[in-house]
Structure formats: structure tokens, C-alpha cells
C-alpha positions as a LaTeX table, in Angstrom:
\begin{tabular}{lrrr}
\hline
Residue & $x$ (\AA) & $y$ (\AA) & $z$ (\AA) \\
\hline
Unk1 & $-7.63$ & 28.43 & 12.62 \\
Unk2 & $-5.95$ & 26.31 & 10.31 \\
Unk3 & $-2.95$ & 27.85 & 8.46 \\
Unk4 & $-2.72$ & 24.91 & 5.87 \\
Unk5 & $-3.09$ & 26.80 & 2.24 \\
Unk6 & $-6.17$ & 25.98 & 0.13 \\
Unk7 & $-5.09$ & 22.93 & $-2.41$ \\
Unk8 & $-7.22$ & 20.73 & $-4.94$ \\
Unk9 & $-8.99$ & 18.10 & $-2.82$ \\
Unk10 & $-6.74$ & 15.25 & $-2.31$ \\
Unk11 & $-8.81$ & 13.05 & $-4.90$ \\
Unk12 & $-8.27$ & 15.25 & $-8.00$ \\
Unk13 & $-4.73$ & 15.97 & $-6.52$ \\
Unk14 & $-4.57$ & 11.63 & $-6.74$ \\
Unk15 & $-5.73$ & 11.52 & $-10.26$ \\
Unk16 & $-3.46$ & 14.02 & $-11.32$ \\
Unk17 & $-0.23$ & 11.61 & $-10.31$ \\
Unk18 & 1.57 & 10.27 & $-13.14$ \\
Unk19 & 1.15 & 7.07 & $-13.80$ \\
Unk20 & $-2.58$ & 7.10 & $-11.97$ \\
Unk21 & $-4.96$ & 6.30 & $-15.18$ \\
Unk22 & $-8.58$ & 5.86 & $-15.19$ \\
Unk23 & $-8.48$ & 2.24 & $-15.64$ \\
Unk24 & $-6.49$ & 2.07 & $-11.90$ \\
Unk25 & $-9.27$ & 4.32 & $-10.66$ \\
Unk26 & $-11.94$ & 2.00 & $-11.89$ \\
Unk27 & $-9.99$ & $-0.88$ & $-10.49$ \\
Unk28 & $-9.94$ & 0.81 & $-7.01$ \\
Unk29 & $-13.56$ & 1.31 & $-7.47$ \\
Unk30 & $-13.90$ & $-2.28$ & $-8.13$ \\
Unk31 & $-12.65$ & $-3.78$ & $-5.16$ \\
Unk32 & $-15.82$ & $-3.06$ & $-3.29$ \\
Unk33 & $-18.29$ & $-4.64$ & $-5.66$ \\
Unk34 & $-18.74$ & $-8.23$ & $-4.38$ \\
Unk35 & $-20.81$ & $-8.98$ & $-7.58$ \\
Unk36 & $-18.11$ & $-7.88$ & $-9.97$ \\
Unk37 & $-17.12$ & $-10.36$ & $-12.72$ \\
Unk38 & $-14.08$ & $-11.36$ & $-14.46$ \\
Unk39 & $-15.37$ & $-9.67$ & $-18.01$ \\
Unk40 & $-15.77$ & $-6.26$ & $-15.42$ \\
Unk41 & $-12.57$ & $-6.31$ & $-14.60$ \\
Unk42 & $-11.14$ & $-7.12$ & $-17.99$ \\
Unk43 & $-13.23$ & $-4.05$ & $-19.41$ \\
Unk44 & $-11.56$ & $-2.07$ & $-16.89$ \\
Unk45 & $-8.08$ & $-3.07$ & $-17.45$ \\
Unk46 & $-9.04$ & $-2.96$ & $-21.62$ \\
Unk47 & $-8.91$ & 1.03 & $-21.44$ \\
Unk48 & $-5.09$ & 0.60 & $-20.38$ \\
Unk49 & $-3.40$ & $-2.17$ & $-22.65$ \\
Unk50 & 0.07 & $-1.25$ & $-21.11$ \\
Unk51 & $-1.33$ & $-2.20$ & $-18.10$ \\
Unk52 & $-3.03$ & $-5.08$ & $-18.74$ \\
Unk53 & 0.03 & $-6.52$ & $-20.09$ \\
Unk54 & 1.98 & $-6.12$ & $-16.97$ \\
Unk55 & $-1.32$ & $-7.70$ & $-15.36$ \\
Unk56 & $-0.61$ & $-10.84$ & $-17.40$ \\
Unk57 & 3.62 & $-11.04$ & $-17.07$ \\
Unk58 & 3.14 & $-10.90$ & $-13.43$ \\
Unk59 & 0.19 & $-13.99$ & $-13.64$ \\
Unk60 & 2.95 & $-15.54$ & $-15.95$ \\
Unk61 & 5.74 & $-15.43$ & $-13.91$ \\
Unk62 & 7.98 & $-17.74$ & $-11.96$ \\
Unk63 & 6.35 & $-15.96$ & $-8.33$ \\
Unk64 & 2.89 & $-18.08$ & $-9.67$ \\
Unk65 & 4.55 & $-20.86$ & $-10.82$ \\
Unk66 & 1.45 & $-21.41$ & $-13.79$ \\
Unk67 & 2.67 & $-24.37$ & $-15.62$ \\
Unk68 & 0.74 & $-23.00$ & $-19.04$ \\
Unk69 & 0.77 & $-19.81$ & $-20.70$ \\
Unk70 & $-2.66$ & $-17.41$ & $-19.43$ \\
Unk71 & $-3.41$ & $-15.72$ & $-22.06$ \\
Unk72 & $-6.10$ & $-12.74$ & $-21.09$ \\
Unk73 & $-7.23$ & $-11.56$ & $-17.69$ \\
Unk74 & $-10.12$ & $-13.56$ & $-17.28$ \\
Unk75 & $-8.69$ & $-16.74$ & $-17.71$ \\
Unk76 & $-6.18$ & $-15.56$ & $-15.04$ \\
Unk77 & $-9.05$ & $-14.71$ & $-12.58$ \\
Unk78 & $-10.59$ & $-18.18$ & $-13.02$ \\
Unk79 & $-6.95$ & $-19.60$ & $-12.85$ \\
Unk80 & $-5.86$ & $-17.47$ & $-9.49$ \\
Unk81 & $-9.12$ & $-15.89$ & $-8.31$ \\
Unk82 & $-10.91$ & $-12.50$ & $-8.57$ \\
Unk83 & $-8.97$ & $-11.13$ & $-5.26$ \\
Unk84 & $-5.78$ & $-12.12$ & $-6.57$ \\
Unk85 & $-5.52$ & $-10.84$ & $-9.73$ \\
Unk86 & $-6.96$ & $-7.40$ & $-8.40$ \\
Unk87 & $-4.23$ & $-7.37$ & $-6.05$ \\
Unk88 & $-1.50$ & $-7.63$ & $-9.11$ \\
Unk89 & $-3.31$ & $-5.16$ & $-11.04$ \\
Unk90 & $-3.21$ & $-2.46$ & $-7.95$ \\
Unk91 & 0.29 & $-3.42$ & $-7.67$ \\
Unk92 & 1.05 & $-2.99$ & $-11.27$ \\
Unk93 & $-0.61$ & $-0.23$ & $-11.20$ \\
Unk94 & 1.04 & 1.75 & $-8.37$ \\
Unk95 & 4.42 & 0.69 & $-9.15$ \\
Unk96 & 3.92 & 3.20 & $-12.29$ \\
Unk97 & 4.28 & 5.74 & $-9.64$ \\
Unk98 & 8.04 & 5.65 & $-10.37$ \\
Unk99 & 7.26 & 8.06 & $-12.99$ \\
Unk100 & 6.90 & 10.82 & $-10.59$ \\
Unk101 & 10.74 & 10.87 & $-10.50$ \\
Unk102 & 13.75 & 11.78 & $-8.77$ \\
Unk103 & 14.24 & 12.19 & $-4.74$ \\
Unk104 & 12.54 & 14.98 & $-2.81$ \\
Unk105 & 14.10 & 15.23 & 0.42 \\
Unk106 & 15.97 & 12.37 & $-0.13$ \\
Unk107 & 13.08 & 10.23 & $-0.13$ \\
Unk108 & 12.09 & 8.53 & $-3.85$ \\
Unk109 & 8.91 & 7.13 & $-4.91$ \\
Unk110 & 10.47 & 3.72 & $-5.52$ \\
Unk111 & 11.23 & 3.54 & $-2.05$ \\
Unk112 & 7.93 & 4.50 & $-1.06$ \\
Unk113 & 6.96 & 1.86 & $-3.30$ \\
Unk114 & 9.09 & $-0.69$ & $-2.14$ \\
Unk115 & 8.37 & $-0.29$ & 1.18 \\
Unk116 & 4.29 & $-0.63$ & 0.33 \\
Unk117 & 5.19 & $-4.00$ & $-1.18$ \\
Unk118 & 7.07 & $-5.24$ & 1.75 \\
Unk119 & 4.23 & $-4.17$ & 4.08 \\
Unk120 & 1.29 & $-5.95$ & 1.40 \\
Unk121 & 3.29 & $-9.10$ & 1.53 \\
Unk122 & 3.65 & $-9.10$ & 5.35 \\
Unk123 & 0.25 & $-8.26$ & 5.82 \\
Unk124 & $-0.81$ & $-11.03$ & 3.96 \\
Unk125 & 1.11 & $-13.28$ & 5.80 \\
Unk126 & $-0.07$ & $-11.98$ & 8.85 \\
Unk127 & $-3.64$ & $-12.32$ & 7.63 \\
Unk128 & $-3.02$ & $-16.14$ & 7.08 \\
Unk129 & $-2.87$ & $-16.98$ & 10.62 \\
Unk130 & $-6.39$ & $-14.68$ & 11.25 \\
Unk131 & $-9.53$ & $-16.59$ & 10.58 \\
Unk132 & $-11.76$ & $-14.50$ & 8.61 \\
Unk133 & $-9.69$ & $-11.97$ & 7.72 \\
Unk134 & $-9.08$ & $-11.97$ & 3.87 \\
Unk135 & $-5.76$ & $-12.58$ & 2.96 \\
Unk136 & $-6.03$ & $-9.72$ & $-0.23$ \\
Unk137 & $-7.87$ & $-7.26$ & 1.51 \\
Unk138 & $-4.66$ & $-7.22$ & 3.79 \\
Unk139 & $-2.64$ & $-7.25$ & 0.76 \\
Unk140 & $-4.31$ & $-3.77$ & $-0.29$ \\
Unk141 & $-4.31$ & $-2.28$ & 2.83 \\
Unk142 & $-0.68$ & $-2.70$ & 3.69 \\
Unk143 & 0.39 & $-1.94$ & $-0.64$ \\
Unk144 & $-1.98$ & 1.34 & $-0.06$ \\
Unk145 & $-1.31$ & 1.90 & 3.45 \\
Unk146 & 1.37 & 5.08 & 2.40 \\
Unk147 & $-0.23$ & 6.33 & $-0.37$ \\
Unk148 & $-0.66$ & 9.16 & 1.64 \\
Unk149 & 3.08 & 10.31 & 1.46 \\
Unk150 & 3.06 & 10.14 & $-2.43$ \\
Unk151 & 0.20 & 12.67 & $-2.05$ \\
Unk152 & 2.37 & 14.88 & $-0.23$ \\
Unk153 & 5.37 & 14.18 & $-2.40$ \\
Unk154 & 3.59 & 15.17 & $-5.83$ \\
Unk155 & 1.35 & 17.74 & $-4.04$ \\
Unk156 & 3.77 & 19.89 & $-2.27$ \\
Unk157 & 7.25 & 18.77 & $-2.27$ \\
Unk158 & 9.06 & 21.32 & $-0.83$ \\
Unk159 & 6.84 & 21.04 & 2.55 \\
Unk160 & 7.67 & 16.95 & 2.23 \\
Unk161 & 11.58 & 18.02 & 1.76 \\
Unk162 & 11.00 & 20.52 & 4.75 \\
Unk163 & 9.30 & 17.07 & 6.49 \\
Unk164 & 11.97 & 14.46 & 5.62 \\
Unk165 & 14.73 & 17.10 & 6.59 \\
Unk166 & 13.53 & 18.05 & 9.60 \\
Unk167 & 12.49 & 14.54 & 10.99 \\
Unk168 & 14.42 & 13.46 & 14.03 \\
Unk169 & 17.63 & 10.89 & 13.60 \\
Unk170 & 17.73 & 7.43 & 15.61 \\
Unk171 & 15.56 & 6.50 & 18.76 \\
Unk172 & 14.04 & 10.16 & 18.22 \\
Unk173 & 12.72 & 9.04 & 14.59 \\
Unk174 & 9.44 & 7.99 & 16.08 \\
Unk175 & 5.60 & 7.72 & 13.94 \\
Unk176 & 4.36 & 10.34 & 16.63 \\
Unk177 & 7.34 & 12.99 & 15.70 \\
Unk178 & 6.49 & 12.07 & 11.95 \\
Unk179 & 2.87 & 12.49 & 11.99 \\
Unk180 & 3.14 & 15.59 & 14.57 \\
Unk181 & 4.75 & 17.28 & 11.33 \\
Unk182 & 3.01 & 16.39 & 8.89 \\
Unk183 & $-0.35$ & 18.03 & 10.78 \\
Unk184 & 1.62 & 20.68 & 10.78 \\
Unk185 & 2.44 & 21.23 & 7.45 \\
Unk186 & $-0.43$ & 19.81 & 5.67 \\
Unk187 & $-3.47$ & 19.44 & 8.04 \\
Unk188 & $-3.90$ & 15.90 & 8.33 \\
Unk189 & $-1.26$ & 13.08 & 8.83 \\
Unk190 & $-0.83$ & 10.72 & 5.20 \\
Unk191 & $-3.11$ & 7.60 & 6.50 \\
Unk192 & $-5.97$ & 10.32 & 6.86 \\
Unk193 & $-5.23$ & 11.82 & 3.89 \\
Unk194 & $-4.99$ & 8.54 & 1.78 \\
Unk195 & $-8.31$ & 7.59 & 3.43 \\
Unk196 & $-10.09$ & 10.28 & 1.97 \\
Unk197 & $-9.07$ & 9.59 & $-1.20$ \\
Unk198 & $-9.61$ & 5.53 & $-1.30$ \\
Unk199 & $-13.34$ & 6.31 & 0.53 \\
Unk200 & $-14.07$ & 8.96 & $-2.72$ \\
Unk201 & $-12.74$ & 6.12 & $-4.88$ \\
Unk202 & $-14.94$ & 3.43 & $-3.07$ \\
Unk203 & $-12.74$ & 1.21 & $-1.68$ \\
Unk204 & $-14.00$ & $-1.18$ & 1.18 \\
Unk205 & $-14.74$ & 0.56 & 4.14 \\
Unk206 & $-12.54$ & $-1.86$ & 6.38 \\
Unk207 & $-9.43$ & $-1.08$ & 3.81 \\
Unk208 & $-10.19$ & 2.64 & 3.95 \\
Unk209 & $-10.58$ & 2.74 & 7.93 \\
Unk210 & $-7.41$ & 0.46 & 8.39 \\
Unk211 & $-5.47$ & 3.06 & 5.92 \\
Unk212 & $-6.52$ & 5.61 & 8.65 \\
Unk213 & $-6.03$ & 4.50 & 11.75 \\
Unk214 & $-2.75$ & 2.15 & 10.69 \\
Unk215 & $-0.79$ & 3.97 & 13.18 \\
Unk216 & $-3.18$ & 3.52 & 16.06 \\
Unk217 & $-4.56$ & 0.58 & 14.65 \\
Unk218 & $-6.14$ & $-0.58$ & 18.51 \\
Unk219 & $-8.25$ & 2.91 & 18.43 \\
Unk220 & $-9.91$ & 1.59 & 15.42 \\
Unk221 & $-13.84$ & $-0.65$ & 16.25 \\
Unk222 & $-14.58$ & $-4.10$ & 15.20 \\
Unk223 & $-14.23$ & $-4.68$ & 12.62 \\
Unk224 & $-11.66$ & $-2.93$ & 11.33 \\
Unk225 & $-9.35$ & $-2.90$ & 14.15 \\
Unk226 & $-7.80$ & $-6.71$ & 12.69 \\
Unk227 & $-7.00$ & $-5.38$ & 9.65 \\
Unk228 & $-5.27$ & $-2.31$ & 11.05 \\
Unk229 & $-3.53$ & $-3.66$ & 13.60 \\
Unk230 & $-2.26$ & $-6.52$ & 10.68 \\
Unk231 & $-1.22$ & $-3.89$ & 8.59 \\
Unk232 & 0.51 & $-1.90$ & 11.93 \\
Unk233 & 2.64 & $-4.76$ & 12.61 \\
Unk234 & 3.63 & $-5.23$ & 8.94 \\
Unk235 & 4.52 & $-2.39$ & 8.75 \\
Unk236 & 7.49 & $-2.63$ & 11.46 \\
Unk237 & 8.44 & $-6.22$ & 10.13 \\
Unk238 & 9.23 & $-4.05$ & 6.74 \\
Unk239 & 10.84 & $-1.19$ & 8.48 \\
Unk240 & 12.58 & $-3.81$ & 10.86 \\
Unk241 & 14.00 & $-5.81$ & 7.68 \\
Unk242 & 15.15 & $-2.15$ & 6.68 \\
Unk243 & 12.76 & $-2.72$ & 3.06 \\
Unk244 & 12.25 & 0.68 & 1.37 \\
Unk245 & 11.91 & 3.79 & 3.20 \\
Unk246 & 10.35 & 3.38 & 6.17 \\
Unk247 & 10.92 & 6.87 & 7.76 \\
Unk248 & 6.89 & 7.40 & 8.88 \\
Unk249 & 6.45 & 3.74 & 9.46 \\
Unk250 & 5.48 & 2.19 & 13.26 \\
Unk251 & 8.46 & 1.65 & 15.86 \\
Unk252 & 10.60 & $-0.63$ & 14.33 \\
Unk253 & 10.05 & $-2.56$ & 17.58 \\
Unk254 & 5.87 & $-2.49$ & 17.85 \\
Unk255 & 3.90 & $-2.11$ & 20.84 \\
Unk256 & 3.73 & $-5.01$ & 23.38 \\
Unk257 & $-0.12$ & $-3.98$ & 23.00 \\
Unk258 & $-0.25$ & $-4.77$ & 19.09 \\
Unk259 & 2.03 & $-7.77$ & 19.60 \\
Unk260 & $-0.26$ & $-9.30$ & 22.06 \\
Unk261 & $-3.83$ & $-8.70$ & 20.56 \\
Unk262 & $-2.34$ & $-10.62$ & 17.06 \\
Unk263 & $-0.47$ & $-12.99$ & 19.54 \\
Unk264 & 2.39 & $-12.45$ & 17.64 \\
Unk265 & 6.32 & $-13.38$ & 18.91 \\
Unk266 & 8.15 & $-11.03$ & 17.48 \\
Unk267 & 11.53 & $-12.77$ & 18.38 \\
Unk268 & 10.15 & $-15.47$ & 15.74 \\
Unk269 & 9.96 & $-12.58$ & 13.10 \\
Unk270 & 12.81 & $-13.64$ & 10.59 \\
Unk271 & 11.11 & $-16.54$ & 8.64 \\
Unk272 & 8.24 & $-14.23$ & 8.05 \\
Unk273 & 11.15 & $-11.07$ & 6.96 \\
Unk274 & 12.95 & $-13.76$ & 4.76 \\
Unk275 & 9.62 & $-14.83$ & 2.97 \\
Unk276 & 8.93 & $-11.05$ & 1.94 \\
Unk277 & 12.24 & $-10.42$ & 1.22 \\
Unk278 & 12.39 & $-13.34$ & $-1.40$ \\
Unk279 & 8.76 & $-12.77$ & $-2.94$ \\
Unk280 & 9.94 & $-9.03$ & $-3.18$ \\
Unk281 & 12.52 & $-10.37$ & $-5.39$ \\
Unk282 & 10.53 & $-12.30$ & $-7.36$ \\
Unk283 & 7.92 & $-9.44$ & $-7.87$ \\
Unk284 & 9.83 & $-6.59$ & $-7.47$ \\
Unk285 & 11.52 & $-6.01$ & $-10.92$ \\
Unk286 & 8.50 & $-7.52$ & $-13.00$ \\
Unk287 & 6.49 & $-4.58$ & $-11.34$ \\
Unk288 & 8.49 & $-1.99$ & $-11.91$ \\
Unk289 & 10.39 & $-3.28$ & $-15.35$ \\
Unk290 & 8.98 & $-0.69$ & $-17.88$ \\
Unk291 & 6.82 & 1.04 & $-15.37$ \\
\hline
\end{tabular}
């Protein structure tokens, strides 16, 4: 029998996190309807104006290089696509998670954060070189891919303190060790958790089941198992380039078995670090600048 103590269902426990309003909710819900418009999404980003206008600095940035000024959200989805301009809203969107505040266990939400914006940007890098396999969907997946740990963060930070404290030091620091724990403490490892949450909220099945199975991303079926392992080996490129905390992330090395199924060379892995590294300076502080 499980000795994990009753708690809120991970869903209300999601809402609940600062920053988390229902316009980000609706957005998430969004992502799954295929005949969803520009005006939709512009209704749903309309109930938070705050966000909306970080929706519209980021489209105006240098990082999109837009030689005129777009002025509302639906002229930036005709300008940069539907897909795209979800993706900077989620982004937007989760970077208000900074709110939640200081460290717990020496872990801070804008390192969690961080580190889910290295891994979107890797993953869709990764997803460039995969035919069929849509370069935003990766995007999500890889920005979402921890949401799990910010769960366990707001939700019961002493246990994550307990986690972080008690988590192993060097080549003992392992994704096994991690998750081993955090069954433990909370009765389901953060990609499960997260998935529960994003398949409440309606997100794409192959987002939701790449979420879960990110650290055994070959376990997964077709069709999800591209998108997983995408967002697997993104994942150690980030914790490789040492971006954000990366304490529950895969090896920092991956599996020869991951590495070969995306017939990737991992000893050709520092152009691809270098381009995240500079687009997470380009996006980085426009994100999180009054969060």
C-alpha cells in the first residue's frame, strides 16, 4: 500500500501555481485543436493583457528579426504561424513561474525554467533533421517536459528539499537514482505526474506521452517514441552545456541506444549547444523581464 499522503489532484494543484492563469490554461487546451483560429487564440490571450503583451515583445524582438512593428496577436500568427506564436505564448507564460520564489533545496524555479528553455530549443533543433516530426510540438514537449518538478516544488517542498538533498553527487547523480526518489516520496516520478496534468488540460496526446516516458523515451510506441526520444536527447545536450538545473535530467552522456535510433553524433554536439546557448540569450531576459 501506498504511503504517499492524500493531496489535491495534480491539475487543481497546477492551477493553483502562481503565475498559472486561465488564459495559459486555455492556451494549453488550444494546442490540440487543429481547427483553432488566430481570433481563438487572441480571445484567449485577451483575458490576460499582461500576457499578451509579453506575447507581442517577444514577436517584436531582435530573436524574430520582423522588420515592421506587429501590432496584435493575430497579425503575428499570420506573420510567424499559428504553432509559433503558441509556442511564445506557453513560454511567456511559464516563465511567470518565477513568481513562485526563492530556492527550495537549493533548486529555484528560474533554473527549472531555464533549463526547460534550453531543452525546447534543442528539441526543436533536433526535430529539424526528423521528417514529419513538427518542429513546435518538440518545442512544447521539451519547454514542458519538467513541469513535473515545479509540481513538486509548489506542492510539497519540504519532500523536494528532502529530494534535492538527498540526491547522489557526481557519476552517482543518475535519472534512475532521481526518479527512484521521487516514487518514493510522491508516488509517481515528475514526467508522470506532468502527464496527468497536460492530458486533463488536453494537450496532444504525442506531447503528453513524450512528457511521460522522456526518460525512457525507446519504451514509448509509434508514434510517440520520436518525439520522446527528441526530447531525451535534448535534454542531455542542455544538461551537457550545464543550462539551468539539470539535476533529474538524462545522463549527461545519453544512451548509445537513443544516439543511434536519432542517428545522432554526439561528438558533433557543440554547434547545436552554441545555437541554444545564443537563442537563450536572445529570449531569455525578454521572457522573464517583468514576469
Amino acid at each position: 500500500m501506498s504511503t504517499v499522503p492524500p493531496r489535491l489532484s495534480d491539475a487543481r494543484a497546477a492551477a493553483s501555481l502562481p503565475g498559472i492563469s486561465v488564459a495559459v490554461i486555455e492556451l494549453l487546451r488550444s494546442i490540440g485543436a487543429a481547427e483553432a483560429t488566430a481570433t481563438e487564440i487572441s480571445d484567449a490571450l485577451s483575458r490576460d493583457l499582461t500576457l499578451t503583451a509579453r506575447v507581442l515583445k517577444v514577436v517584436n524582438s531582435a530573436y524574430y528579426g520582423q522588420s515592421r512593428t506587429i501590432a496584435s496577436v493575430e497579425r503575428a500568427v499570420v506573420v510567424l504561424g499559428f504553432p509559433a506564436v503558441r509556442s511564445i505564448a506557453m513560454a511567456a507564460g511559464c516563465f511567470r513561474l518565477r513568481r513562485m520564489g526563492g530556492s527550495v533545496g537549493g533548486v529555484t524555479p528560474e533554473a527549472l525554467l531555464s533549463h526547460g528553455l534550453a531543452v525546447a530549443l534543442a528539441s526543436r533543433h533536433l526535430a529539424r533533421t526528423r521528417q514529419g516530426l513538427c518542429r513546435e510540438e518538440a518545442f512544447m514537449a521539451g519547454l514542458l517536459h519538467d513541469f513535473g518538478l515545479l509540481l513538486e516544488m509548489h506542492g510539497s517542498p519540504a519532500d523536494f528539499a528532502t529530494l534535492a538533498a538527498d540526491m547522489p553527487i557526481g557519476e552517482a547523480a543518475t535519472p534512475s537514482s532521481w526518479l527512484a526518489m521521487e516514487t518514493a516520496l510522491f508516488g509517481a516520478a515528475h514526467g508522470e505526474r506532468a502527464a496527468g496534468v497536460f492530458a486533463e488540460w488536453q494537450l496532444p496526446e504525442r506531447i503528453v506521452g513524450a512528457i511521460a516516458c522522456h526518460h525512457a523515451p525507446l519504451t514509448a510506441e509509434d508514434p510517440l517514441r520520436e518525439l520522446a526520444a527528441v526530447v531525451a536527447l535534448a535534454d542531455s545536450l542542455a544538461a551537457d552545456a550545464e543550462l539551468g538545473f539539470a539535476g533529474a535530467s538524462e545522463p549527461v552522456t545519453p544512451d548509445d541506444a537513443v544516439l543511434e535510433y536519432l542517428a545522432f553524433d554526439w561528438s558533433e554536439r557543440t554547434d547545436l549547444q552554441d545555437s541554444v546557448r545564443n537563442e537563450m540569450g536572445s529570449l531569455q531576459g525578454i521572457l522573464a523581464d517583468g514576469a
